[in-house]
C-alpha positions in Angstrom: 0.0 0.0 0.0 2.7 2.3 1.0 4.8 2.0 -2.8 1.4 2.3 -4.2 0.3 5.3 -2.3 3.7 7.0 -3.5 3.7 6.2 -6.7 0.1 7.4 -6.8 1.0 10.9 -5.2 3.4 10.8 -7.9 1.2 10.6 -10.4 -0.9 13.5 -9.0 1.9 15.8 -8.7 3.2 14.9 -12.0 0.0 15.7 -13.3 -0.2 19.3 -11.4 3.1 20.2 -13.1 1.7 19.8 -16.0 -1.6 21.7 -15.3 0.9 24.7 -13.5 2.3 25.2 -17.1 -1.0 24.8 -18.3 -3.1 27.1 -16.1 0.1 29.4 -16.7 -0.6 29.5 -20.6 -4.6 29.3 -20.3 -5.4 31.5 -17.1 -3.3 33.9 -18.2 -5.3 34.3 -21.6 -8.7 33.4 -19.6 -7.8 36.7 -17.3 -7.8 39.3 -20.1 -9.9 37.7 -22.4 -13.0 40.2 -21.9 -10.5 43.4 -21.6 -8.7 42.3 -24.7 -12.1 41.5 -26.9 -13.3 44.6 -25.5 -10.4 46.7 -27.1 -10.5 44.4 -29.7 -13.8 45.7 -30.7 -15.8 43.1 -29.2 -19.2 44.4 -27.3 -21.1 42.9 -24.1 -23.5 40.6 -26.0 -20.0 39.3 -27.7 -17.8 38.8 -24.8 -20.8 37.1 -22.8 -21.6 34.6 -26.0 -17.2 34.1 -26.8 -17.3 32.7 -23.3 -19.9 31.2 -22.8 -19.6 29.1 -26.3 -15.8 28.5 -25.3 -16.8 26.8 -22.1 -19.7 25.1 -24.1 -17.7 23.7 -26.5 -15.1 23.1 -23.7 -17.6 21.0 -22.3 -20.0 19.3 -24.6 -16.7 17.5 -26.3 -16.2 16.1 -23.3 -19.2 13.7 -24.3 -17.8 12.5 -27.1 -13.4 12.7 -26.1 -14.9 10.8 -22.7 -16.3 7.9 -25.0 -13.5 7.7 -27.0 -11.0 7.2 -24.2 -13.1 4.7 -22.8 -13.5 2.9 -25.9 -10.1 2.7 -27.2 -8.6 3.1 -23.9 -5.7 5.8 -25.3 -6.5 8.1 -22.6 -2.6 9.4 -22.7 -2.7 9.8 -26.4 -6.1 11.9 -26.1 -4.5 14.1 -23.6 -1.6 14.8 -25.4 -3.6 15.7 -28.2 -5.7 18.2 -26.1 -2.8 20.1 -24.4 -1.3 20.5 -27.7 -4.2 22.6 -28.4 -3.0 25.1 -26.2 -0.3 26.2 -28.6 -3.5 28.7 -30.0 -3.0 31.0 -26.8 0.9 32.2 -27.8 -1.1 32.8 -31.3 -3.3 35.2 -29.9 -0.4 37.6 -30.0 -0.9 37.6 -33.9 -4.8 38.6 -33.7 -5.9 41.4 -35.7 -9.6 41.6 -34.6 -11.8 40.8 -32.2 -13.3 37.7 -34.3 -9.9 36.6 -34.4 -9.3 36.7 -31.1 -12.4 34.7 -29.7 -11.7 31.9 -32.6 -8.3 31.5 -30.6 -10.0 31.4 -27.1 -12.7 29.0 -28.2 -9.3 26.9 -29.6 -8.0 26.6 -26.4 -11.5 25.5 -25.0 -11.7 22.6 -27.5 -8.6 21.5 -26.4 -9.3 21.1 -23.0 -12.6 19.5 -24.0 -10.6 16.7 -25.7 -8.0 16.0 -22.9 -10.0 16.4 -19.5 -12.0 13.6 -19.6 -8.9 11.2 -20.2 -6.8 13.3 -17.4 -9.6 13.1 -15.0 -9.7 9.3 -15.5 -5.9 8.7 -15.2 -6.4 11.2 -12.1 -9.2 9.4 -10.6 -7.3 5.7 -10.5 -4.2 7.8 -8.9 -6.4 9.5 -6.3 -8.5 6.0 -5.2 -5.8 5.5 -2.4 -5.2 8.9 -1.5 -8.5 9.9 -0.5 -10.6 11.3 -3.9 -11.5 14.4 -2.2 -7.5 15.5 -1.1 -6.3 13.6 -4.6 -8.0 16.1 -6.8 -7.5 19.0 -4.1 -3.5 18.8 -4.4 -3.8 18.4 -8.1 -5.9 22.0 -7.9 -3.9 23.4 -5.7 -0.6 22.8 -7.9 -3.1 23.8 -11.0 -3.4 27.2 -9.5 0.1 27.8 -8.6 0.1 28.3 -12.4 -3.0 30.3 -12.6 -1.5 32.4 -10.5 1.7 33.0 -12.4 -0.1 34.1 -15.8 -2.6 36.4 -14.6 0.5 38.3 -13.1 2.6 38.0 -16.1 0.2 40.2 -17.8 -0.5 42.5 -15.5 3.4 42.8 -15.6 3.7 43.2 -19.5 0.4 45.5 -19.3 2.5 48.0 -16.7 5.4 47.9 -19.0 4.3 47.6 -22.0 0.3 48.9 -21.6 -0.8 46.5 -24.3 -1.5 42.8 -24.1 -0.1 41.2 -26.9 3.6 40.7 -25.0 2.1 38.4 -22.8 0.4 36.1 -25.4 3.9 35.9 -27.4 5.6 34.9 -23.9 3.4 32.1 -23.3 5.4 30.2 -26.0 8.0 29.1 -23.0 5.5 27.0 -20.4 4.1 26.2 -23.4 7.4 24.0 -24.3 7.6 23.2 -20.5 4.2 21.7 -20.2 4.8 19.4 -23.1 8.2 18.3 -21.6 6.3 17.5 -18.4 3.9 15.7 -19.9 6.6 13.4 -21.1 7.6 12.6 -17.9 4.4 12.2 -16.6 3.7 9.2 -19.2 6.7 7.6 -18.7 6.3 6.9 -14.9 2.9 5.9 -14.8 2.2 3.9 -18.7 -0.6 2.3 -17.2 -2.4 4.4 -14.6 -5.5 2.1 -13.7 -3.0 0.0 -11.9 -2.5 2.7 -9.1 -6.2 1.9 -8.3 -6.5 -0.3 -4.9 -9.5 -2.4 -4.1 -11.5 -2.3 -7.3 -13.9 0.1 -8.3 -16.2 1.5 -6.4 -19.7 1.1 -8.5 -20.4 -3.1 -9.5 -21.6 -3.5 -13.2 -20.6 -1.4 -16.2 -23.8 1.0 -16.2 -23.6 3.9 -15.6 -25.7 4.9 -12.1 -28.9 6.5 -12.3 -27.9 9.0 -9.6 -26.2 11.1 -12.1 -29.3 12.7 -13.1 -29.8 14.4 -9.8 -26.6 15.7 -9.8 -26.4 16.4 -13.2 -29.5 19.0 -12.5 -27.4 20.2 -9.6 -24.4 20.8 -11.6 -26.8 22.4 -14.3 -28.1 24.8 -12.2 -25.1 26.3 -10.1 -22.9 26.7 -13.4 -25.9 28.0 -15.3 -25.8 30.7 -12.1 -22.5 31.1 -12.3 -20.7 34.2 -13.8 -17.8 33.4 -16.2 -14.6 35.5 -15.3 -14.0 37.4 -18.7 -18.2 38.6 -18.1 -17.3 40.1 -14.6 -13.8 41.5 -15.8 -15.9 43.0 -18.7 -18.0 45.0 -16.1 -15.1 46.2 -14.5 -13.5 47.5 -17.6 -16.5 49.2 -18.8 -17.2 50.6 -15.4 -14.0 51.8 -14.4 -14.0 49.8 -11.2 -10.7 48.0 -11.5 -8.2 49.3 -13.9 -6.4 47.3 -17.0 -3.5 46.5 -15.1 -5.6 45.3 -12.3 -7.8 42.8 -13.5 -4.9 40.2 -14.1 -3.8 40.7 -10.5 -7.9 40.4 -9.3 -7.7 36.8 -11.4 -4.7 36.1 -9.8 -5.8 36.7 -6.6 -9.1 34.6 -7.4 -6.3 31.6 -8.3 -4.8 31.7 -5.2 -8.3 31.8 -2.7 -9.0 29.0 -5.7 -5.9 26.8 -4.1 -7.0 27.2 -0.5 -9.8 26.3 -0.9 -9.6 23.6 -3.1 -7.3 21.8 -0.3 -9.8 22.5 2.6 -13.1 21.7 0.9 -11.4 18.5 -0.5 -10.3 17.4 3.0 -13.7 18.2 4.1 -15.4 15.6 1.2 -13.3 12.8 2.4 -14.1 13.3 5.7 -18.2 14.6 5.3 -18.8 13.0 2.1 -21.5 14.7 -0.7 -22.5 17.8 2.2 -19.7 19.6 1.5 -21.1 20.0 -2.4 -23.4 22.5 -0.2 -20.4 24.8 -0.6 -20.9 25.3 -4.3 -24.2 27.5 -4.3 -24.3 29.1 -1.0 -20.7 30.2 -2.3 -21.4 31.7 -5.5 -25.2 33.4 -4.6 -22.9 36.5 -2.9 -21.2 37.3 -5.7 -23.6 39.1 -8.4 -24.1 41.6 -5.0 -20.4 42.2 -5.0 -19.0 41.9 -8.7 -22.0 44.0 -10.7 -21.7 47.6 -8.8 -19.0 49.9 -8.8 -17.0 49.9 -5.9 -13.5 49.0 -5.6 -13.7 47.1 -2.2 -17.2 45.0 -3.1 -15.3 44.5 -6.4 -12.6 42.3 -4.5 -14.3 40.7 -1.8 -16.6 39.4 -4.9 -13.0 38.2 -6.6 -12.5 36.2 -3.5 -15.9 34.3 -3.5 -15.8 33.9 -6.8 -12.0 32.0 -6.5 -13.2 30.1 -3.2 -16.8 28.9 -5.2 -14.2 27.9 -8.2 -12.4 25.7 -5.9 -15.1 23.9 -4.6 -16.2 22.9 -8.4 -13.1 21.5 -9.9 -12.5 19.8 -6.6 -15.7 17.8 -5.1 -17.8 17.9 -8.2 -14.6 15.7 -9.7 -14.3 13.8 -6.5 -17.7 12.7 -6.6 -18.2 11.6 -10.1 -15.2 9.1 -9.3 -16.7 8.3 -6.1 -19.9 6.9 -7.6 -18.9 5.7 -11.3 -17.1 2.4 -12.2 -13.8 2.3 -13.3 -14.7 1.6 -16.8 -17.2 3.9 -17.5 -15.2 7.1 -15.9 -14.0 8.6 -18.9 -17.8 8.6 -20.3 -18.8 9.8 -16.9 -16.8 12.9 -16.8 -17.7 13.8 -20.7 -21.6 13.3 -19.2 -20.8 15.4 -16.7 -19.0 18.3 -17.8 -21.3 18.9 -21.3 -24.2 19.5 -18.8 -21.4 22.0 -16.5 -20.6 23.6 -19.7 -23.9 23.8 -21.4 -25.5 24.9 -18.4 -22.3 27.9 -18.3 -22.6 28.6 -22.1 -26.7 29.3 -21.3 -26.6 31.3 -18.2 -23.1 33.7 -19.5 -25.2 34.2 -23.0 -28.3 35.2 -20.6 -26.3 37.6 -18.5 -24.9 39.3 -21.2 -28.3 40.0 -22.9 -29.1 41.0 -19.8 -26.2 43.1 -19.0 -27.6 45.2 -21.8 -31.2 45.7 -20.4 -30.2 46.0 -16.8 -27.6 45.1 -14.2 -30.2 44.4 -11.8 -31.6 41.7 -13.9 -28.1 40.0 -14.0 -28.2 39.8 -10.2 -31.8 38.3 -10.3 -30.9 35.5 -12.6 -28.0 34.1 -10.9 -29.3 34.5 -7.5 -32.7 32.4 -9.0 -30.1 29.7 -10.3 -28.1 29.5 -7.0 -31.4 29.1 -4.8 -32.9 26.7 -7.5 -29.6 24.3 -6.8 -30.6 23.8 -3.0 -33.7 21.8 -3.3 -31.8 20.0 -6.6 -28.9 19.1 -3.8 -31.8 17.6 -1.5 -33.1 15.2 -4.2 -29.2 14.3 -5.5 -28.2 13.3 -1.8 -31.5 11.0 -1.7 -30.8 9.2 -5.3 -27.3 8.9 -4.3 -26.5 5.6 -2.1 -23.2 5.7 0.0 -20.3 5.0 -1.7 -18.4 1.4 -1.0 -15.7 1.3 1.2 
């Protein structure tokens, strides 16, 4: 148990070396994406509908990459393919226009589309005797170590250079370095599903019926759930946080992100599908924070919004594992995250046709979603039974 519980943690570090580079490269994009469009040319009804069809598309190819890794069982060759992808982010250096631009950023969403499902799966075999919840925690918290890193690079290149274009071309180097890592990662764990102790959790090949619960859950906090680039949009056109700033705010976000994603996954293996609590009652402060105009409100809603962020990639990972066999995982996930990024491409294309009638009918909307996810947690915890073991 002990050579297996190191070579898993292994693997899990391994793996958040990778996403550091990664995170580097995509946060870093991710936290001027609605500042650049904006300059760009882009308008509020385009920013809201570039994000929310990146995450969309992010997310519904998960269905089918999932599938495919679980079918031909290549889940190292799919994520290689989908961190290659990434390579459009340096490009966006090179963007002439705003439609430009938001082909690029939706790129880099397909790319993560293809290569999550497989990572999560290789993920979720190396956290089984670690504890799922802490697994995928120290995996996020590594992953945000980069996130960190590239929001600051631009706010660096922004001061110096007051454009953002210098940090795009930069983001050639971790690009390299991620790649490299990913070599390594591959070569010390060929055959991941090994790591995994005591057999899967779920008996039988189907996949369980309690996913529909949660998938309504899932639906309805994400659909509530303000994409970055929509509230950094606000605060450009506002004047609440300054160009330079914004990076810095993501930054910030990336780090309560980390935190959080530590203690809230402790907290899963220890309290079990409660803690997904933490997901709504999180994010229902933050339209009252992010969409006004003052400086301090403006932060404190950055620091929700990182903490709520950690509790989703964390638990809501965690728990897929937790109740799907081992075979079906990669097809879980790709279920799983087309209905997190459908319900995030719907709800950020509703805010920003709302940001045009009204602020205050942005607020309404996601605090509806946020309160409509407490009663969908209450029928989830009934459908789902207590995990194994």
């Amino acid at each position: 148990m002990d050579g297996r519980r190191r070579a898993a943690y292994t693997v899990i570090i391994l793996f958040g070396i990778v996403s550091l580079f990664g995170d580097i490269i995509y946060e870093g994009a991710r936290s001027v994406a609605g500042p650049y469009l904006y300059i760009l040319g882009a308008g509020a009804l385009a920013v809201g509908v570039v994000a929310g069809l990146g995450e969309f598309l992010g997310y519904a190819l998960r269905l089918v990459s999932g599938y495919l890794a679980d079918t031909t069982r290549h889940y190292w060759a799919i994520t290689f393919i989908g961190y290659g992808m990434l390579a459009a982010v340096p490009l966006l250096a090179l963007a002439g226009s705003w439609e430009g631009a938001a082909l690029l950023l939706i790129l880099e969403r397909v790319g993560k589309g293809i290569r999550v499902p497989a990572r999560d799966a290789i993920l979720a075999n190396a956290t089984a005797t670690v504890g799922r919840g802490w697994g995928f925690a120290v995996h996020e918290a590594l992953d945000q170590v980069g996130a960190i890193i590239g929001p600051l690079i631009f706010a660096a290149i922004f001061l110096v250079e007051g454009d953002y274009r210098g940090g795009f071309a930069l983001l050639a180097i971790p690009f390299v370095l991620m790649i490299l890592a990913l070599l390594v990662a591959r070569r010390r764990a060929p055959e991941p599903a090994s790591l995994e102790a005591g057999g899967p959790t779920i008996q039988g090949t189907a996949l369980p019926g309690s996913l529909l619960p949660y998938g309504v859950f899932t639906a309805l906090t994400m659909a509530g759930f303000a994409a970055f680039p929509v509230i950094a949009y606000h605060f450009t056109v506002t004047g609440t946080v300054s160009g330079a700033e914004i990076p810095f705010f993501y930054a910030v976000a990336m780090g309560v992100d980390a935190v959080a994603a530590l203690a809230i996954g402790r907290a899963y293996d220890r309290f079990g599908l409660v803690t997904l609590l933490s997901v709504p009652l999180l994010a229902i402060g933050i339209p009252f924070l992010a969409f006004g105009t003052s400086y301090a409100l403006a932060l404190a809603a950055v620091l929700l919004w990182g903490a709520a962020m950690g509790a989703q990639e964390t638990i809501l990972r965690a728990a897929v594992a937790d109740y799907t066999h081992i075979s079906k995982r990669g097809t879980a996930y790709g279920i799983f995250n087309t209905i997190y990024g459908a319900a995030w491409f719907v709800g950020s294309a509703v805010i920003g046709w709302a940001y045009t009638v009204a602020v205050p009918l942005v607020v309404g909307f996601l605090v509806v979603m946020q309160v409509g996810a407490l009663p969908a947690f209450a029928w989830m915890r009934r459908g789902f039974a207590a995990p194994a073991g």
